[in-house]
C-alpha distance (Angstrom), angle and dihedral (degrees) to the residues before:
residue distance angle dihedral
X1 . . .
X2 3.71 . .
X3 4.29 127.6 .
X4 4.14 86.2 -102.9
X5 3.75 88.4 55.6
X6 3.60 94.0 41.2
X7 3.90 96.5 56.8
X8 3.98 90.7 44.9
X9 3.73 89.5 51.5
X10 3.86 88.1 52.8
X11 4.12 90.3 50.4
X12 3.98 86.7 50.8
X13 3.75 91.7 48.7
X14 4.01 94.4 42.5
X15 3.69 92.2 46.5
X16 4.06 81.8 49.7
X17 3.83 93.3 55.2
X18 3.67 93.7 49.7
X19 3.44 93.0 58.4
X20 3.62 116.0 31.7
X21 4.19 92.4 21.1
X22 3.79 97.3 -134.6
X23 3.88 146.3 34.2
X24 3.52 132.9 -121.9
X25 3.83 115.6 -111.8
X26 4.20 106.6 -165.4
X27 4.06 115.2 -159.4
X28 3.24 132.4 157.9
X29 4.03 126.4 -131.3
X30 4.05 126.1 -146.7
X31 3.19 105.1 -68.1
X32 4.10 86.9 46.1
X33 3.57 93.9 -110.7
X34 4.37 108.2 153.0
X35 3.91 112.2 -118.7
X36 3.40 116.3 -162.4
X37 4.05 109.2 -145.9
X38 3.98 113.2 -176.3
X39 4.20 108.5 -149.7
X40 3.81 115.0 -165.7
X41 4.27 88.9 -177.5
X42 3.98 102.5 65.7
X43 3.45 117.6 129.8
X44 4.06 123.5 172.5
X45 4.03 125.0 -142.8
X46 3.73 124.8 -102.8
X47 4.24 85.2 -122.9
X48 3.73 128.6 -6.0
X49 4.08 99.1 75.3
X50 4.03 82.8 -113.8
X51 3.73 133.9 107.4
X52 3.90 138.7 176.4
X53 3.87 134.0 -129.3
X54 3.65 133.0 -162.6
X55 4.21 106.6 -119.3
X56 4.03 115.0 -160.9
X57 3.99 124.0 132.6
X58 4.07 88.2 18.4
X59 3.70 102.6 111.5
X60 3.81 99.3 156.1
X61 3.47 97.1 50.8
X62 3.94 85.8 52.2
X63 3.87 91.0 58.0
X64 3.60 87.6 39.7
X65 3.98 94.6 59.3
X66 3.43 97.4 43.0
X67 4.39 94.8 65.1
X68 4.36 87.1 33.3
X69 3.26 129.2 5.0
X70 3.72 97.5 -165.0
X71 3.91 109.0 121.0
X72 3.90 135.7 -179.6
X73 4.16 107.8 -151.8
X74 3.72 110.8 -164.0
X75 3.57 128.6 -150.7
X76 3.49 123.3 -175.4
X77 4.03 124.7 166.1
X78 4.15 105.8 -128.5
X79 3.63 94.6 -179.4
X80 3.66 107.1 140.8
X81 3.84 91.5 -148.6
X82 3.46 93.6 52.2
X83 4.09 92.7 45.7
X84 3.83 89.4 39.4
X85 4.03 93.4 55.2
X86 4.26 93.2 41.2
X87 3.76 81.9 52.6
X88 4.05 96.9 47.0
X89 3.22 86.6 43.3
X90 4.06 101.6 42.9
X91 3.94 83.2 -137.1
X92 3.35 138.4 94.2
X93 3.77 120.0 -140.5
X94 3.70 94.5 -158.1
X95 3.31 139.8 -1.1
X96 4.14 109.3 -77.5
X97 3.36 91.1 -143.5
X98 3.86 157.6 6.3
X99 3.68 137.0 -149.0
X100 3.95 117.5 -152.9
X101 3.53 114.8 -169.0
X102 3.91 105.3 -158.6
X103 3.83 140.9 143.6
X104 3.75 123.0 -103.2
X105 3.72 123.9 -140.8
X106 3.87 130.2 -152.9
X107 3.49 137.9 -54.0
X108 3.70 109.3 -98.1
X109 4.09 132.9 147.8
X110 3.59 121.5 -66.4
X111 4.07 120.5 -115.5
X112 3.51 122.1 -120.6
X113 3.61 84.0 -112.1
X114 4.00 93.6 61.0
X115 4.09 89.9 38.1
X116 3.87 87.0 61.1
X117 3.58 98.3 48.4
X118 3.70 99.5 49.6
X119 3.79 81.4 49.7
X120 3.38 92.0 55.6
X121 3.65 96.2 45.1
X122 4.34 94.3 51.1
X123 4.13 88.0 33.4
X124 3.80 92.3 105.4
X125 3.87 89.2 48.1
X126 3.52 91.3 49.2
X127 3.77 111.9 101.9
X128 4.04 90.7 53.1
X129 3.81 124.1 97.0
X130 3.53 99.6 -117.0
X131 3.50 90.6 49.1
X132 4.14 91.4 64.9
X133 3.85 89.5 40.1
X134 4.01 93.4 50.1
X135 3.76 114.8 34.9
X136 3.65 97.4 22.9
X137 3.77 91.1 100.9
X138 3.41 105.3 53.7
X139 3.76 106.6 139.8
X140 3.79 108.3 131.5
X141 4.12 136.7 49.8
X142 4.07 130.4 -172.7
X143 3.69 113.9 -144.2
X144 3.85 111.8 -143.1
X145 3.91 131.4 -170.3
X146 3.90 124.4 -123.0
X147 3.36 101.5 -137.5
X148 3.88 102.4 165.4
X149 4.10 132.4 -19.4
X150 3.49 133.8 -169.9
X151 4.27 126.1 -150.7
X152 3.71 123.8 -103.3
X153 3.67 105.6 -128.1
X154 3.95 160.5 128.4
X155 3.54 112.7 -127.9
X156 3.78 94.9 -140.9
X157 3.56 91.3 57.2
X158 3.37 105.8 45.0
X159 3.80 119.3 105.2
X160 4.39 116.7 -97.9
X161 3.47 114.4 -102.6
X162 3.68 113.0 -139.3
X163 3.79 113.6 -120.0
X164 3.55 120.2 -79.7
C-alpha cells in the first residue's frame, strides 16, 4: 500500500458512507463464527493507513475483539445513481467498493478532535428524534490499523488501464 493508494481508498470509502451510511466490519467470535457489525462512525486518516470508529450498541464485535482483533471493514458505494450509470454505461468509474483488512485496538475515550467530527458528520441529522436517541452517546472510539485491502469489483466492468 502506497500514499496514492491510500487517498483513493479513502475516496472509495467516503463515497461509500454517503450512500449506504455505514461499513461493514466482519469478525469472527470463539467458536469462529463471522459477525457482521454495520458502523455508521468510521472515518480514515489523511496518512498513516489507520482510521478510528465510534463503538456503542455493538456488543458482539466487543467480544469478538477481545479473543482476535483481526477485522475486515467493508465499504461498498449503494448509490443507485452511481450503480445505475456503471450499468448504462457497462463501466465502472471507480471501484464500488473496498475491503480493508486491519486490526482494531481498544476501547478508549474519544478526543475532542474525533467528538467534533462525528458531530459534523450526523449535524444535518441532528434535529430528528432518532438522531438524539442514536448518536447521543458517543463517548468512546477504537483505532484500528490498515494493514492490507483488496478492491470490490467485476472485472468486466472495471475501467481499461492504459498500457504500462
Amino acid at each position: 500500500m502506497n500514499l496514492h493508494n491510500w487517498q483513493h481508498i479513502r475516496k472509495v470509502v467516503a463515497d461509500a458512507q454517503r450512500a449506504a451510511m455505514h461499513c461493514s466490519i466482519a469478525t469472527v467470535d470463539q467458536q469462529l463464527q463471522p459477525t457482521i457489525t454495520p458502523i455508521g462512525t468510521l472515518f480514515l486518516h489523511e496518512q498513516g493507513y489507520s482510521g478510528f470508529f465510534f463503538d456503542a450498541y455493538s456488543g458482539a464485535l466487543e467480544e469478538n475483539l477481545a479473543a482476535n482483533a483481526k477485522a475486515c471493514i467493508q465499504a461498498v458505494n449503494s448509490s443507485r445513481f452511481f450503480w445505475l450509470k456503471s450499468l448504462l454505461k457497462g463501466e465502472f468509474l471507480d471501484y464500488p467498493g473496498v475491503r480493508l483488512y486491519a486490526e482494531i485496538g481498544r476501547l478508549r475515550p474519544a478526543s475532542v478532535e474525533e467528538s467534533a467530527r462525528v458531530n459534523a458528520r450526523i449535524k444535518a441529522l441532528q434535529w430528528t428524534k432518532g438522531s438524539h436517541k442514536i448518536w447521543s452517546d458517543f463517548t468512546h472510539v477504537r483505532d484500528f490499523k490498515v494493514h492490507g485491502y483488496k478492491w470490490v469489483q467485476y472485472p468486466e466492468m472495471m475501467p481499461k488501464q492504459p498500457d504500462s
